[in-house]
C-alpha positions as CSV (number, residue, x, y, z in Angstrom):
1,X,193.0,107.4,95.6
2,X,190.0,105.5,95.6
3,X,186.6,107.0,96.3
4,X,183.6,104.9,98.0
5,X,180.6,106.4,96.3
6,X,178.4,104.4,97.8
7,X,179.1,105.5,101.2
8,X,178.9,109.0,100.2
9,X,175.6,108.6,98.6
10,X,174.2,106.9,102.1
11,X,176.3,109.6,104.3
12,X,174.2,112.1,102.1
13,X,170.8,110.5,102.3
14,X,171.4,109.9,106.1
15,X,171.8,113.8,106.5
16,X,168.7,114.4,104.5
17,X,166.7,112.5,107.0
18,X,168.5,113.7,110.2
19,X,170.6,116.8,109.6
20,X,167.9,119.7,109.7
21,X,166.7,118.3,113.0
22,X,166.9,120.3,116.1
23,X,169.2,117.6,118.7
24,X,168.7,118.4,122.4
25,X,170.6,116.2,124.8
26,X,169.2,114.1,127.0
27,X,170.3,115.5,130.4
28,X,172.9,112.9,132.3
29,X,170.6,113.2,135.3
30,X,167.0,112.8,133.7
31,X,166.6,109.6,135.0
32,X,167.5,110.9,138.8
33,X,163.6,112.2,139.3
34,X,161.6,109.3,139.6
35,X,158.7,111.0,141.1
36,X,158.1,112.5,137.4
37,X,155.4,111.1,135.8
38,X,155.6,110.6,132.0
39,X,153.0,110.6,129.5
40,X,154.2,109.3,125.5
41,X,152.1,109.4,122.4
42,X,153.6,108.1,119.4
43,X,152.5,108.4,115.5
44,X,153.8,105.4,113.0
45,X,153.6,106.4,109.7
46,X,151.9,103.7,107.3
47,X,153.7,105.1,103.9
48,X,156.9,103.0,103.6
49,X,157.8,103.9,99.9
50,X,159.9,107.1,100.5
51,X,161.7,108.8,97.6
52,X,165.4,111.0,97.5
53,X,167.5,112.6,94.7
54,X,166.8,115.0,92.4
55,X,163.8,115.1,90.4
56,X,161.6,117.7,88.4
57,X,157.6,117.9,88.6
58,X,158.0,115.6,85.0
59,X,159.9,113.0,86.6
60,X,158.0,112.3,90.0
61,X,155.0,112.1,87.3
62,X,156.7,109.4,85.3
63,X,157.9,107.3,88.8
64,X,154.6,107.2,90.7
65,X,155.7,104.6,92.7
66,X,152.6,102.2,91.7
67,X,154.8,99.1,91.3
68,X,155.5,99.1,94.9
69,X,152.1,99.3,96.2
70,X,151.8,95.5,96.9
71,X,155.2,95.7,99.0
72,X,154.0,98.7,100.8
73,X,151.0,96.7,101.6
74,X,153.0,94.1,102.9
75,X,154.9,95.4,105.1
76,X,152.0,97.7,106.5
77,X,150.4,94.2,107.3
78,X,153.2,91.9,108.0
79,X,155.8,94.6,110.2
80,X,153.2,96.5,112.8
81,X,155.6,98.2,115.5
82,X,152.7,99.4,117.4
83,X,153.4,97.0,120.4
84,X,157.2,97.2,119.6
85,X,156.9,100.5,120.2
86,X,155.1,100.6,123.4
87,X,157.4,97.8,124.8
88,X,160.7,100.0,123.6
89,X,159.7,102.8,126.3
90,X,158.6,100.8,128.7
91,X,161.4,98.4,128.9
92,X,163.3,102.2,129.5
93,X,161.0,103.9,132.1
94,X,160.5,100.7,133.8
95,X,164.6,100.2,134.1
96,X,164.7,103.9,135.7
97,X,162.2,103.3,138.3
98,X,160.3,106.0,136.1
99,X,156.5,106.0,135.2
100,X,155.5,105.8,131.7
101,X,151.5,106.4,131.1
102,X,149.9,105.9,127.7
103,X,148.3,108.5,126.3
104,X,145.4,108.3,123.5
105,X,145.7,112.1,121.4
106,X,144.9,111.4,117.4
107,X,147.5,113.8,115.3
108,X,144.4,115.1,113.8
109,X,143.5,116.4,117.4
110,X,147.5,117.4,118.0
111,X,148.1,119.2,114.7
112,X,145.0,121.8,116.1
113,X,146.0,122.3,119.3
114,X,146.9,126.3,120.0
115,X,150.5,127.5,119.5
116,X,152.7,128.1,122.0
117,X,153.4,131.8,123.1
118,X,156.7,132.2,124.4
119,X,158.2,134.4,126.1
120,X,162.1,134.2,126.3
121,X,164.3,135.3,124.2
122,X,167.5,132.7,125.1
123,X,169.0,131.3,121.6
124,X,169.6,128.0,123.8
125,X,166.2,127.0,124.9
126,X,163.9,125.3,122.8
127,X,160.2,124.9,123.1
128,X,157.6,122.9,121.9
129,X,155.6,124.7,118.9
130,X,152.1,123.4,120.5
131,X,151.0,124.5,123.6
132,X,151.0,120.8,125.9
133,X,150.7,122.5,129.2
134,X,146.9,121.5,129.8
135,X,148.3,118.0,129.8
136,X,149.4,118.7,133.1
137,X,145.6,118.2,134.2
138,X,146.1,114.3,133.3
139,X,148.4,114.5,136.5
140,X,151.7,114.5,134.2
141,X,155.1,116.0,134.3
142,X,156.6,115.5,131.7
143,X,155.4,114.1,127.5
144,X,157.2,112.2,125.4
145,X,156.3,112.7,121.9
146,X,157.8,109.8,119.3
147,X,157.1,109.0,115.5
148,X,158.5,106.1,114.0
149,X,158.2,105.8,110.1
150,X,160.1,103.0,108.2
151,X,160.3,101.1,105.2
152,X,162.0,101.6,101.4
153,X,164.0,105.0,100.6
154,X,164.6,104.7,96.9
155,X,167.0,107.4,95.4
156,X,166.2,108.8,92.0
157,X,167.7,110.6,89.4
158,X,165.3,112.3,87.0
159,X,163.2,109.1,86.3
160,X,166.3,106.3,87.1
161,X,166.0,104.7,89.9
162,X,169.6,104.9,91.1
163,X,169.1,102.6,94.7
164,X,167.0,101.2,97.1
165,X,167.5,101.1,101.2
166,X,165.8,99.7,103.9
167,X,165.4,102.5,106.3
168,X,164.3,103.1,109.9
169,X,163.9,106.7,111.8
170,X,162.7,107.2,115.2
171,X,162.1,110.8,116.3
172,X,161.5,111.3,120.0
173,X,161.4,114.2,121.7
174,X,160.4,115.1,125.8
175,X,158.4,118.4,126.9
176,X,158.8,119.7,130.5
177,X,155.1,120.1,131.1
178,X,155.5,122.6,133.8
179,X,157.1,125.4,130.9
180,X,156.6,123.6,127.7
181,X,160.0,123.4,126.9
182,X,162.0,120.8,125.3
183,X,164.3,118.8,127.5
184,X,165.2,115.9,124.9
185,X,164.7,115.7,121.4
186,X,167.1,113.7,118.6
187,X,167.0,111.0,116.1
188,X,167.7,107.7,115.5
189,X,167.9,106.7,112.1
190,X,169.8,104.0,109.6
191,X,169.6,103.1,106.7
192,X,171.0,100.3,104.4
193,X,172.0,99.6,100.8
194,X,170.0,97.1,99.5
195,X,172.5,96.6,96.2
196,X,169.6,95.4,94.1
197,X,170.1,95.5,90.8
198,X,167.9,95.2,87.5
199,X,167.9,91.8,86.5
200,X,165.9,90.3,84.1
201,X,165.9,86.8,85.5
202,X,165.0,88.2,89.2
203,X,160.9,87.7,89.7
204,X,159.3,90.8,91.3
205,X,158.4,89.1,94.1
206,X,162.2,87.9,94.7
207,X,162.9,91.6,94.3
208,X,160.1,92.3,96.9
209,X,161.4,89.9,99.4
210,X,164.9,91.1,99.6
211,X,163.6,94.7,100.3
212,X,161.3,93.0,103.0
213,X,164.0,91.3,104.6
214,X,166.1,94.5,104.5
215,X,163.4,97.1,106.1
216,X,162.3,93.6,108.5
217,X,166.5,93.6,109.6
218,X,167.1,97.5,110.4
219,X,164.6,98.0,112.4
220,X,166.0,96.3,115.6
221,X,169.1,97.9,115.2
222,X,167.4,101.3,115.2
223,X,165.6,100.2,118.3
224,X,168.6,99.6,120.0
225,X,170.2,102.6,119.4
226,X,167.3,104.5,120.5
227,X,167.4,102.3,123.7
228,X,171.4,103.9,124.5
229,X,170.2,107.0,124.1
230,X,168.0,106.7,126.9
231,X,169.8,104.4,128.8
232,X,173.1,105.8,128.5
233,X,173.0,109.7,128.0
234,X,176.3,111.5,127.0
């Protein structure tokens, strides 16, 4: 009996980015409201050298991850989803009949709001850990919170680098304004082995172009399957 341990290895990874996550459906009637107003901010994170595996406080000294500073750079110039982003939601609400407003709250601003006090007790409802009822004041129903991070996942062990995938995650969650509670919140995430090997005749730009094209080639497909969730709840 054979054993893919490659696919194992990216099953693994893939739970490590997703599998602690709290998943609320998307209710099959969300959409049926159009006289909700909806409000999103979204956070992109600009570090796209992430790092898996298992490594002591001696190894994560020895890999600081310097060498890939250029290609973080890169794609931090080169890939900007901000407008991607904007158009993803919009494309949604505005297929729903549903109205989508832009909201402008810095994470340094969102990370200090108050907690949120609740009061039940049900195992089955989930709230929002920040207290987002005063948004209702910006004549909003409803917030959609999103943060999209993206770029290189590079799994170690000890100090080896053992591989390199282009990744893409997309966390998105919705808040029912009216009681704070969460009414949607899951993840869409891939990632991809890159199969790059050490080779002494590859340039490091070469090596920095293949991982370009990777992270430039998952991100669409992470897009779209965050599109089907919306579009076509289960």
């Amino acid at each position: 009996m054979k054993i893919n341990f490659t696919n194992i290895a990216i099953v693994a990874v893939l739970f490590l980015l997703t599998g602690c996550a709290v998943s609320v459906k998307l209710p099959t009637n969300y959409f049926e409201n159009g006289n909700n107003k909806v409000g999103i901010i979204y956070t992109i994170d600009t570090n796209h050298i992430h790092r898996t595996g298992s490594q002591g406080l001696l190894d994560v000294l020895l890999t600081p991850g310097t060498k890939y500073y250029d290609l973080n750079e890169r794609v931090r110039n080169d890939i900007d989803l901000n407008d991607k982003v904007k158009d993803l939601y919009r494309e949604i609400y505005s297929k729903k009949g549903k109205e989508l407003v832009l909201l402008n709250i810095p994470k340094q601003k969102f990370d200090s709001l108050p907690d949120f006090k609740k009061t039940s007790t049900s195992t089955t409802t989930y709230f929002h850990k920040k207290d987002l009822q005063f948004l209702k004041q910006k004549e909003i129903d409803e917030l959609l919170i999103v943060s999209v991070s993206y770029g290189i996942l590079i799994d170690y062990y000890g100090f080896i680098e053992i591989s390199k995938y282009a990744k893409c995650t997309i966390n998105s969650e919705i808040i029912d304004l009216s009681n704070n509670q969460i009414i949607y919140k899951d993840v869409s995430s891939l990632i991809e082995n890159l199969k790059i090997k050490a080779d002494p005749s590859n340039k490091e730009f070469e090596l920095d172009n293949k991982m370009f094209d990777g992270i430039n080639n998952i991100i669409p497909e992470v897009f779209e399957l965050e599109k089907n969730k919306f579009l076509n709840p289960k």
